[in-house]
C-alpha positions in Angstrom: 101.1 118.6 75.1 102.1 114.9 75.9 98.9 113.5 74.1 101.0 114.3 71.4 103.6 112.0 72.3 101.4 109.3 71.8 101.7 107.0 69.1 100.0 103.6 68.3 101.3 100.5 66.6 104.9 100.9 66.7 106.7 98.7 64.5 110.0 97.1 66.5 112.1 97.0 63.4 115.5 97.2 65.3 116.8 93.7 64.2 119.4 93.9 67.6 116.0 93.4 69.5 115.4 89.8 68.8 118.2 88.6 70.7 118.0 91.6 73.8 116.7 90.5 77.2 114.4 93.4 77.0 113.9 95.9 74.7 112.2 99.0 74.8 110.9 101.4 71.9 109.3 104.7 72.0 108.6 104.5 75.8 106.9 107.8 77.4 105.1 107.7 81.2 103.3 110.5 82.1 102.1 111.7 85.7 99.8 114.5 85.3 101.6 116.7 82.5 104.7 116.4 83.1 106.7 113.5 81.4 108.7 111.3 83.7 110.5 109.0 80.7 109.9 110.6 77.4 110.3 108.7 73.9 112.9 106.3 75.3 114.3 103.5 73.6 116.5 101.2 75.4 118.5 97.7 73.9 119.6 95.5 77.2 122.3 93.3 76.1 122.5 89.4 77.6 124.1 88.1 79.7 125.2 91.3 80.8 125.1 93.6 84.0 123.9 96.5 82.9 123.0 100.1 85.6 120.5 102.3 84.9 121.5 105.7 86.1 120.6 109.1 86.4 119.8 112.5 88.9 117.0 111.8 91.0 113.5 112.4 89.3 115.0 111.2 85.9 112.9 108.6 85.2 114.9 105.2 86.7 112.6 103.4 88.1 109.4 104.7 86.0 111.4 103.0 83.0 111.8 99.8 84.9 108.3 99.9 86.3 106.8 100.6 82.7 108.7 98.0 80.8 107.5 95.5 83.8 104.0 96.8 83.5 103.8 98.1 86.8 102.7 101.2 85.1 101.4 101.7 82.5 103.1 103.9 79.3 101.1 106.4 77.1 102.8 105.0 74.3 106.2 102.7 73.4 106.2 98.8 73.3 108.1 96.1 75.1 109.7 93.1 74.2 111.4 90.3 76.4 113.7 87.9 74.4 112.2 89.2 71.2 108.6 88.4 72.8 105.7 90.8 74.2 106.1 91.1 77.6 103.3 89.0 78.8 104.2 86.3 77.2 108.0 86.4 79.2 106.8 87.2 82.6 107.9 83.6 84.1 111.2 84.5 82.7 111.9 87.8 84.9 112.6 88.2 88.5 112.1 91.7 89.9 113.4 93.0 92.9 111.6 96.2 94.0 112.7 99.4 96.3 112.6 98.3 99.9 111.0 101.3 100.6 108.1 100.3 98.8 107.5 97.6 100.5 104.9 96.7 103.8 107.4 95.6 106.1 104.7 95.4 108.9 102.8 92.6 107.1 103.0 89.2 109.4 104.9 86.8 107.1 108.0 84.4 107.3 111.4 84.9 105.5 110.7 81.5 103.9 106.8 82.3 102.8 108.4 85.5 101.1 110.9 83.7 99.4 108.2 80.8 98.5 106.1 83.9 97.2 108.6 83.8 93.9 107.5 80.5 93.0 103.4 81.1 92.9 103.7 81.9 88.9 105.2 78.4 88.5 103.1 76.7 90.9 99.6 78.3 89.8 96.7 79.5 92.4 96.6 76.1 93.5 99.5 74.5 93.1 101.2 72.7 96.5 104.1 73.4 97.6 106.5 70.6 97.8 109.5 69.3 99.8 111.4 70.6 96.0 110.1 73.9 96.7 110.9 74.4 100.2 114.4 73.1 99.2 115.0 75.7 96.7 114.0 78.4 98.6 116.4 77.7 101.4 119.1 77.2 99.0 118.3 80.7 97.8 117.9 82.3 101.5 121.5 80.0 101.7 123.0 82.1 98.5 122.3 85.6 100.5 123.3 84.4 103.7 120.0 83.9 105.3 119.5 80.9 105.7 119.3 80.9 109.6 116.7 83.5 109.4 113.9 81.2 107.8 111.6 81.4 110.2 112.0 84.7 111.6 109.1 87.3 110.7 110.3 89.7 107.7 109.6 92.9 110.4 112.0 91.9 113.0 114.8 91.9 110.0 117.2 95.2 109.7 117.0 96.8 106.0 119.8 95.1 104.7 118.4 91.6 105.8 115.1 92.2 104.2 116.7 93.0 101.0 118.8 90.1 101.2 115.6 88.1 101.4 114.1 90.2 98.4 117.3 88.9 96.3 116.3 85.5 97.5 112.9 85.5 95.9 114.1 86.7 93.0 116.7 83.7 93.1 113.8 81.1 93.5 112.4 82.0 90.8 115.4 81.1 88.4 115.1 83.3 85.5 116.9 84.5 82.9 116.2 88.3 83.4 116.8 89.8 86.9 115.4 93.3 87.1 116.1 95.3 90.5 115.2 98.6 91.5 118.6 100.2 93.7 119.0 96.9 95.6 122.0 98.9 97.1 120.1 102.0 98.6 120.3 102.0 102.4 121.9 98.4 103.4 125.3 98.3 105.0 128.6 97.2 103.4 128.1 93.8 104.0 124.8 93.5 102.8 125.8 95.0 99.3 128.8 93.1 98.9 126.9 90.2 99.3 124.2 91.5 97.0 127.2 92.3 94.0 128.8 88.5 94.7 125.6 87.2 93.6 124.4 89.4 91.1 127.7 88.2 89.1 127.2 84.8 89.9 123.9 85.5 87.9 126.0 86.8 85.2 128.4 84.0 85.4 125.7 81.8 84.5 124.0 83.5 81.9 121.8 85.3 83.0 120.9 89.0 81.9 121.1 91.9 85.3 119.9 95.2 85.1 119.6 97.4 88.0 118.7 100.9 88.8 121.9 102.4 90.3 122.9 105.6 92.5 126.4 104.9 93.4 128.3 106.5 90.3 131.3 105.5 92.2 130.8 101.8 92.1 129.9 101.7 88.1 133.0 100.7 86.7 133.5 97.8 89.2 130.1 96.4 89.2 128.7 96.9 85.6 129.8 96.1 82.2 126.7 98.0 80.1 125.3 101.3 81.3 122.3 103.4 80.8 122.2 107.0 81.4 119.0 109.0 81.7 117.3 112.4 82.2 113.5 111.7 81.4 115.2 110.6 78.0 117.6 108.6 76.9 121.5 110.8 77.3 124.0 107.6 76.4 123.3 103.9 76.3 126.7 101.1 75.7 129.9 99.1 77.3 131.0 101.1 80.7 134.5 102.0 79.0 132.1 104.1 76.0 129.2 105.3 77.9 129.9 106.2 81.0 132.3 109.2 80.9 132.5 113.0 81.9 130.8 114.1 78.8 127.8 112.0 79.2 127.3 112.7 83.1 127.3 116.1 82.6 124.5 116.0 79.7 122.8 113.6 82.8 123.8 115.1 85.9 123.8 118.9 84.4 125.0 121.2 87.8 123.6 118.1 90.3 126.5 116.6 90.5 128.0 117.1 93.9 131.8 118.8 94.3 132.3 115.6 96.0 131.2 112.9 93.6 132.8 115.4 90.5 136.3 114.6 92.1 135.6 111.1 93.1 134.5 110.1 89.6 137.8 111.8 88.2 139.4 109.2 90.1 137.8 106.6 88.8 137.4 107.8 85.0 141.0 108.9 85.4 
């Protein structure tokens, strides 16, 4: 029975926790019976990029969404920077799926981006000339810029997640979560999504991001975490992410086709 899984009062003793960007311990979400992350522990290094990846249904974006908060665990803890959660929050940006997103809701480009500065500003802070100015820089760093003032429905998939990044941007944090920020755009799009991502990293800044394209691993990441409703391998791309370890993820679900193209790329 999962009630069994449950356990209070963790102790985070791992001392390699202090310094993580986010740290999980012990983390198990449940809908209905059936466990969709199970006793997962998880060390994000910083300054990193680091892809979450795994077969569908394995537990991706419940792991984000439950070290976020979004929902909620039946037991495990969080840390950010060595520090609960809510005590972080104005430290993480998070990008969510597109496709969980109202599209059809009347707004402007630039009031979505300004959206990712309403935990610095307070309920009723103003908006000033600064703000505007760094959102438009963001919407600049995606390549939307000219689209300011358009309405966020009249904007093709891979615009609006442009825009999505952008928020995130304005919000200039140290931890950048995003939930496959690569899932239906166009080539474009994503390159321009990876170019900033590494700028991120470049600076400092700590990326992790739930990942489908098992191709693009070694080119885009430098950490990766693999998962099947627990945790199968977790470290450096050249240690983690290898034949042995997508089989134990992937089991018979991978494809002939992605079987052949990752012996390509694994060599």
């Amino acid at each position: 029975m999962i009630e069994l899984a449950v356990r209070e009062g963790i102790r985070l003793s791992d001392e390699s926790i202090t310094d993580s960007p986010l740290a999980v311990r012990g983390l198990t979400v449940s809908y209905g019976q059936k466990p969709a992350v199970f006793s997962v522990d998880m060390t994000v290094q910083p300054g990193a990029m680091t892809a979450i990846i795994g077969p569908n249904g394995a537990g991706k974006s419940t792991l984000l969404k439950a070290a976020l908060g979004i929902v909620k665990p039946l037991s495990g803890q969080v840390t950010v920077f060595g520090r609960p959660l809510e005590e972080q929050r104005a430290r993480i940006a998070y990008v969510p799926q597109r496709a969980s997103v109202d599209w059809d809701f009347p707004t402007r480009v630039i009031d979505v981006v300004l959206m990712g500065l309403y935990r610095e500003l307070g309920l009723l802070g103003r908006l000033s000339a600064r703000h505007k100015a760094r959102a438009l820089d963001s919407l600049a760093r995606v390549g939307m810029h000219d689209f300011a003032n358009r309405q966020i429905g009249q904007l093709s998939g891979g615009q609006q997640q442009r825009v999505f990044l952008a928020r995130a941007l304005a919000q200039e944090a140290d931890l950048y979560l995003l939930d496959e920020p690569f899932a239906g755009v166009d080539a474009a799009t994503e390159k321009a999504i990876i170019s900033v991502l590494k700028s991120l990293k470049k600076a400092g800044r700590t990326v992790v991001v739930v990942h489908h394209d098992l191709a693009t691993v070694t080119d885009y990441f430098d950490h990766v975490f693999l998962i099947n409703t627990r945790r199968v391998a977790e470290g450096p791309v050249a240690e983690a992410f290898t034949a042995d370890h997508l089989q134990a993820a992937y089991g018979g679900r991978l494809a002939t086709a992605q079987v052949d193209q990752l012996a390509r790329v694994l060599g």
